[in-house]
TORKOL-4160 file (C-alpha; in steps of 0.2 Angstrom, whole numbers, padded with zeros to 4 digits, m for minus):
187
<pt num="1" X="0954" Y="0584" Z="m0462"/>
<pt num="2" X="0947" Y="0583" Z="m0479"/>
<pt num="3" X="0940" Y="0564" Z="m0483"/>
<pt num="4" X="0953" Y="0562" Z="m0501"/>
<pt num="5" X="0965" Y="0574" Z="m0506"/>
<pt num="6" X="0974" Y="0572" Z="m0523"/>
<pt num="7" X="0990" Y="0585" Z="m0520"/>
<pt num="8" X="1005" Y="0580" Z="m0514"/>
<pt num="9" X="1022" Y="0588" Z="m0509"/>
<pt num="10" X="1039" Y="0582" Z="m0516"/>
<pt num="11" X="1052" Y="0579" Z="m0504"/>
<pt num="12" X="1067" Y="0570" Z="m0499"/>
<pt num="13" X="1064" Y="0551" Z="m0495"/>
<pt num="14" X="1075" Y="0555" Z="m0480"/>
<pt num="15" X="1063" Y="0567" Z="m0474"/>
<pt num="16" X="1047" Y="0561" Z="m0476"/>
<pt num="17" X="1055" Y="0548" Z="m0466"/>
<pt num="18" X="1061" Y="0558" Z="m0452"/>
<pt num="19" X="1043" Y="0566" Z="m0451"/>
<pt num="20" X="1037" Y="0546" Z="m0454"/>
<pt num="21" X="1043" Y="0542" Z="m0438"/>
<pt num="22" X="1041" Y="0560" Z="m0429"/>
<pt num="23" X="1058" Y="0563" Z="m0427"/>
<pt num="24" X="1053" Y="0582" Z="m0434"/>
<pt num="25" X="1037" Y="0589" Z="m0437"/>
<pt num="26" X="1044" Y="0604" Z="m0450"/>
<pt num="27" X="1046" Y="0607" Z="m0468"/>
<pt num="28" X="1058" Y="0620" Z="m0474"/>
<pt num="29" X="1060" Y="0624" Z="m0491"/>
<pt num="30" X="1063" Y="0637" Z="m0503"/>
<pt num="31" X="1057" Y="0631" Z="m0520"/>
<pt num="32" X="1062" Y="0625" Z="m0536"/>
<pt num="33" X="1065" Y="0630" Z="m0554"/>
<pt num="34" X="1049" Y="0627" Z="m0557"/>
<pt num="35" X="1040" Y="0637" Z="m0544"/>
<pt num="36" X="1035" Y="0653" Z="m0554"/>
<pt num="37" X="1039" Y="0671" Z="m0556"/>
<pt num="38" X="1031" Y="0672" Z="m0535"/>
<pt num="39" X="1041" Y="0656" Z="m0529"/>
<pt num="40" X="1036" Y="0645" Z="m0518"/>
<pt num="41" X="1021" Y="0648" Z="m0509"/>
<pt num="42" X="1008" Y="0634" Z="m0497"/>
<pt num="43" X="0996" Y="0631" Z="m0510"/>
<pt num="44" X="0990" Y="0618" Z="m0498"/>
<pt num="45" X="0984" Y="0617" Z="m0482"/>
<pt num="46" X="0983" Y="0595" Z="m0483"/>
<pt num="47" X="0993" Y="0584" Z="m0493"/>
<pt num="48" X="1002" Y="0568" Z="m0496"/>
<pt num="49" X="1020" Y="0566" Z="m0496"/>
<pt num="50" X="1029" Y="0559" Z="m0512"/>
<pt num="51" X="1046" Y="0554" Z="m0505"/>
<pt num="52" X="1058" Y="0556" Z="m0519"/>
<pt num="53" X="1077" Y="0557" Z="m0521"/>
<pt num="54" X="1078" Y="0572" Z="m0531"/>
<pt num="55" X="1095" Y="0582" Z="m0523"/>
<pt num="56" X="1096" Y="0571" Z="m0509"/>
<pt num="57" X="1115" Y="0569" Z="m0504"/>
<pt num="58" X="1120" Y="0558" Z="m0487"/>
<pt num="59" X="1132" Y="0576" Z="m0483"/>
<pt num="60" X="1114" Y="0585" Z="m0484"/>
<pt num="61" X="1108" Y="0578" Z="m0466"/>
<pt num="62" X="1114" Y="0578" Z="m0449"/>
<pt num="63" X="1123" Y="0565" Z="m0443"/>
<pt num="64" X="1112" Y="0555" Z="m0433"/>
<pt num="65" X="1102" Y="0556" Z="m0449"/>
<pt num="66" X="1111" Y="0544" Z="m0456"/>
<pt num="67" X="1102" Y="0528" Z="m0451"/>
<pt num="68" X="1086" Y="0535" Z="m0458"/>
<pt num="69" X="1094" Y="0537" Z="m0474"/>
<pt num="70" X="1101" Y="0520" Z="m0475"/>
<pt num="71" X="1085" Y="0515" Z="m0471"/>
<pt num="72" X="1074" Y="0525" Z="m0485"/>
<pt num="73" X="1091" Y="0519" Z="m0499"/>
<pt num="74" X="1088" Y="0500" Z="m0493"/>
<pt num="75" X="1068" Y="0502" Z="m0495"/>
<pt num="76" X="1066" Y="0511" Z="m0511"/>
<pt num="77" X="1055" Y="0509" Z="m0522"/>
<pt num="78" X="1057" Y="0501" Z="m0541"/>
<pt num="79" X="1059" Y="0516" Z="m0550"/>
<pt num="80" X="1041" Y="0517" Z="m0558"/>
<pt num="81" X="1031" Y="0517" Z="m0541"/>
<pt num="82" X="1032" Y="0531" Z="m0530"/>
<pt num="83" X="1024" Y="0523" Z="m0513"/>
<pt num="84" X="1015" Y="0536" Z="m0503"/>
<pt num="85" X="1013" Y="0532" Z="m0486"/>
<pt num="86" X="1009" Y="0549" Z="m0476"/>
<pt num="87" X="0997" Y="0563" Z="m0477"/>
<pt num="88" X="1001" Y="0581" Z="m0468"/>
<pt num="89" X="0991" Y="0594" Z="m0461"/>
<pt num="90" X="0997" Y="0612" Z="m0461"/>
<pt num="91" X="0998" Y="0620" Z="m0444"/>
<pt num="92" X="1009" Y="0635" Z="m0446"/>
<pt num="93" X="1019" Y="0643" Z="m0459"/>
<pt num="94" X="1031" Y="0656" Z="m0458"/>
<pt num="95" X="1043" Y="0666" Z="m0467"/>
<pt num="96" X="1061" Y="0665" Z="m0460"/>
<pt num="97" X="1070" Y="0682" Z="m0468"/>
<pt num="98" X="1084" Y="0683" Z="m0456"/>
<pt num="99" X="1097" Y="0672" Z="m0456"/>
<pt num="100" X="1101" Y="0674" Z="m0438"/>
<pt num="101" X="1086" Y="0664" Z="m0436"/>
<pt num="102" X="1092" Y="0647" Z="m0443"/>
<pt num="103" X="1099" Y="0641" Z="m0428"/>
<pt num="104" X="1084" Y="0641" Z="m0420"/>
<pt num="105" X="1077" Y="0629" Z="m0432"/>
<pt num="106" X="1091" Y="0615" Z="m0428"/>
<pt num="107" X="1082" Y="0603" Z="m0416"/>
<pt num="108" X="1068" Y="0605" Z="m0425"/>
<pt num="109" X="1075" Y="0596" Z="m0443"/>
<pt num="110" X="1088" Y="0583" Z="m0451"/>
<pt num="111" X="1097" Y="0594" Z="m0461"/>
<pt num="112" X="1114" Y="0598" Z="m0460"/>
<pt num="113" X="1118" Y="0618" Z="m0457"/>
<pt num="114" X="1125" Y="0620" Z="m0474"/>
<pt num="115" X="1110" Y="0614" Z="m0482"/>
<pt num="116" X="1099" Y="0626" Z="m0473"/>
<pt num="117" X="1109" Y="0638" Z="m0474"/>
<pt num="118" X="1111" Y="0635" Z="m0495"/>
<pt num="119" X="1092" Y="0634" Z="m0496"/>
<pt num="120" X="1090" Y="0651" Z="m0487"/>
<pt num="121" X="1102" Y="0658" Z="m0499"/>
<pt num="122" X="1096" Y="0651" Z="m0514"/>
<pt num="123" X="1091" Y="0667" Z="m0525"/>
<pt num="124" X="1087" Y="0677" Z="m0514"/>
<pt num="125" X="1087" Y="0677" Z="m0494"/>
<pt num="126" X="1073" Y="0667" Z="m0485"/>
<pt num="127" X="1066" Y="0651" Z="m0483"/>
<pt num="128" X="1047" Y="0645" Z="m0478"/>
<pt num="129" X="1044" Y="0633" Z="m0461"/>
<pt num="130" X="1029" Y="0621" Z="m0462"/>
<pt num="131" X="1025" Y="0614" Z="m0444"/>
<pt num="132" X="1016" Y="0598" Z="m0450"/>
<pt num="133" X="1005" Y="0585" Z="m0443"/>
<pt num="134" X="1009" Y="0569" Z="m0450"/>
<pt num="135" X="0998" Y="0555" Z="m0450"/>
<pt num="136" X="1001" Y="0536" Z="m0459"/>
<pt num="137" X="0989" Y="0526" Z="m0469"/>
<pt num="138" X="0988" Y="0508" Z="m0465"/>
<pt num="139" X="0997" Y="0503" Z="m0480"/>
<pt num="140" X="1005" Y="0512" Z="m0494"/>
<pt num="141" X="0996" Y="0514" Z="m0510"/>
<pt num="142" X="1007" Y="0510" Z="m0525"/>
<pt num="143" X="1007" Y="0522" Z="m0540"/>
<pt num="144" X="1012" Y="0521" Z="m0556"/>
<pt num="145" X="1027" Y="0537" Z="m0558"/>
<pt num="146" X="1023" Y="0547" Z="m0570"/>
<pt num="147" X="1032" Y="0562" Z="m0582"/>
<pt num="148" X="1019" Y="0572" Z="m0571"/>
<pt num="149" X="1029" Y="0573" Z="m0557"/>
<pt num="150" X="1043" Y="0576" Z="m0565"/>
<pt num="151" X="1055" Y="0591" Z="m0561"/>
<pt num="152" X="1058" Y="0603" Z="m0548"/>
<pt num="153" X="1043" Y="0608" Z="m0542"/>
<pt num="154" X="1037" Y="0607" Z="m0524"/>
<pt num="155" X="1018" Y="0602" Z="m0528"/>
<pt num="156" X="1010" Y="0586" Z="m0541"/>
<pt num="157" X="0994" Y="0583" Z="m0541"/>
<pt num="158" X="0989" Y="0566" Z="m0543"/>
<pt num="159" X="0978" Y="0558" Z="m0556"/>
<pt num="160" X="0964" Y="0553" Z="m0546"/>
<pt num="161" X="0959" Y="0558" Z="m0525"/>
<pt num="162" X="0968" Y="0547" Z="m0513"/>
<pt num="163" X="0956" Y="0545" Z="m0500"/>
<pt num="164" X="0963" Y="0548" Z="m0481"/>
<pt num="165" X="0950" Y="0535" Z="m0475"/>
<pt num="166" X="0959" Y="0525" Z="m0461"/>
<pt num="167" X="0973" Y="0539" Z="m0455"/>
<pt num="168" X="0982" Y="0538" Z="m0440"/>
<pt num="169" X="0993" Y="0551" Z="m0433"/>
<pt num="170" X="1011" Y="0549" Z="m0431"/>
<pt num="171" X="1013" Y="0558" Z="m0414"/>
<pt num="172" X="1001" Y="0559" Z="m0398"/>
<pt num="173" X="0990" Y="0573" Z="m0397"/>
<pt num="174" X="1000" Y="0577" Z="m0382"/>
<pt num="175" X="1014" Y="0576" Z="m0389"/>
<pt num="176" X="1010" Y="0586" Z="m0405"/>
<pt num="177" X="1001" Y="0600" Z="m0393"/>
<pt num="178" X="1017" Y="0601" Z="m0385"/>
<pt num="179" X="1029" Y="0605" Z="m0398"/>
<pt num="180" X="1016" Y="0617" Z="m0406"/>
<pt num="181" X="1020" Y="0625" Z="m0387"/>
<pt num="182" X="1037" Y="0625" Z="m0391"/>
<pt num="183" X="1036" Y="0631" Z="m0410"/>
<pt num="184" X="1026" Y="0646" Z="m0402"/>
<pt num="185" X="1038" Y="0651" Z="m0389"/>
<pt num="186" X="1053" Y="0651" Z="m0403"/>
<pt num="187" X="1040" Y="0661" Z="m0417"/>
């Protein structure tokens, strides 16, 4: 793990959450209008996560979901501070281009079939799977939002390095070597 990393990765509240409390240990996405001619693409293999709201609807998660969105909505932040609590390490990325693959995801994720599914046909078909490890700093650090991070756009870079000094990881390594197992068998 690098010793300060100054990008972070947008993504719903609700789902930093869910990887927060290692419920799921995977990222899909797709991009936004602000990904580029190539779309998205892991620029990095470390980051933090910068919970945000942006497009996320309580229809947009499974329902036993829903408790960990009432708990990101009753926990938000004033709307000048984003709180960034979690840092992830890349362990995997794939490329889903068949849709008949997207059920295999489901235990794996708190998004609702429809969502996935929208995502993977958002432009064109496909869609990106992140297996994450997710570890926590011992208290949030508190900054200041800016028109930076702004947009839809899966990566910011923040002003200064943030450093990861004091990380401790969400999941057991046994627990983590074990769904990398299972991630394996199904990829």
């Amino acid at each position: 793990m690098e010793s300060a990393n100054r990008f972070a990765f947008k993504e719903w509240a609700v789902v930093c959450e869910a990887l927060a409390t290692g419920r799921q240990s995977l990222i899909l996405r797709k991009g936004g209008i602000h990904e580029g001619r190539e779309g998205f693409r892991v620029a990095h293999r470390e980051f933090w996560l910068f919970p945000t709201g942006f497009h996320q609807q309580p229809d947009s998660v499974v329902v036993d979901a829903q408790p960990l969105l009432e708990k990101v909505l009753r926990e938000e932040p004033p709307s000048d501070q984003v709180h960034v609590r979690h840092h992830a390490e890349v362990e995997q990325v794939i490329s889903i281009q068949e849709e008949s693959k997207l059920p295999l995801l489901r235990p794996w994720h708190i998004w609702s079939d429809e969502t996935v599914s929208q995502r993977f046909h958002y432009k064109s078909p496909g869609l990106f799977a992140m297996l994450v490890r997710v570890h926590q700093l011992p208290a949030a650090k508190v900054l200041a939002t800016s028109s930076h991070f702004a947009g839809c756009r899966s990566w910011v870079d923040f002003p200064d390095e943030l450093p990861t000094t004091g990380l401790t990881p969400i999941l057991s390594e046994e627990i983590h070597a074990d769904r990398v197992r299972q991630w394996n068998l199904l990829f």
